[in-house]
C-alpha positions as CSV (number, residue, x, y, z in Angstrom):
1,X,6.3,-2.8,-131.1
2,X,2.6,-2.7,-131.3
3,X,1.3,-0.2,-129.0
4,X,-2.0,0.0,-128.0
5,X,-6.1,0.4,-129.8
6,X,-5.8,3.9,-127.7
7,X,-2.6,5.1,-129.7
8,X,-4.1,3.5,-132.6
9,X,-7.1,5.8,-132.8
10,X,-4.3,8.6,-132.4
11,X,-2.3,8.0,-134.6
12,X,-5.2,7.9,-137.2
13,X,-6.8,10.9,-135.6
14,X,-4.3,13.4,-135.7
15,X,-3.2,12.0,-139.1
16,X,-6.4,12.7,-140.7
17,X,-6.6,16.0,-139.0
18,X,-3.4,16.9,-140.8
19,X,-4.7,15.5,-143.9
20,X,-7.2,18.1,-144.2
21,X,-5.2,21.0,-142.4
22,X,-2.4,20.8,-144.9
23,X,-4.7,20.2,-148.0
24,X,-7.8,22.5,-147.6
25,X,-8.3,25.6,-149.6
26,X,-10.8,27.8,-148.9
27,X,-13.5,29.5,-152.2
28,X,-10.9,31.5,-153.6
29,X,-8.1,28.4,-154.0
30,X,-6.0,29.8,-151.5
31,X,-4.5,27.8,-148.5
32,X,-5.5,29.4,-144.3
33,X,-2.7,30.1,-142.4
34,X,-4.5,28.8,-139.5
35,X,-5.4,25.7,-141.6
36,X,-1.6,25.2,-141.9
37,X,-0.3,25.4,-138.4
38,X,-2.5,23.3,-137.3
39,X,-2.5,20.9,-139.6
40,X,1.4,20.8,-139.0
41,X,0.7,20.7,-135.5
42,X,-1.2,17.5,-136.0
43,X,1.6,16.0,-138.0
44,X,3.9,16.7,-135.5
45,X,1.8,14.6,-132.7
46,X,0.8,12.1,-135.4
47,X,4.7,11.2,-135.8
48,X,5.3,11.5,-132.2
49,X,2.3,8.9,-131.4
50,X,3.4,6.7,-134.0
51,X,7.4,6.9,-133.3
52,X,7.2,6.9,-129.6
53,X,4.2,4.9,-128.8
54,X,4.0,2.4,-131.5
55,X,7.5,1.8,-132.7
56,X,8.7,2.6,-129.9
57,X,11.8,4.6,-131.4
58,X,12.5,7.7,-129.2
């Protein structure tokens, strides 16, 4: 367990990139579907960084 300051900063990175992909709305309170994907794609590599590099799970 552990992992490394590199997978670290990714793990952070790609969660906060996710953050604000699935939570942003644009002027008219409505939610992108570009903001989506790609904020799920960020949560996708945020779990992966954090499962597989850190914790060492998969």
């Amino acid at each position: 367990m552990g992992g490394n300051v590199i997978d670290w900063i990714a793990v952070i990175a790609t969660g906060a990139i996710a953050a604000h992909g699935l939570t942003y709305k644009d002027a008219n309170g409505e939610r992108p579907w570009v903001h989506l994907l790609f904020g799920s794609i960020a949560l996708m590599f945020c779990m992966r960084f954090l499962f597989s590099d850190i914790l060492k799970i998969w």
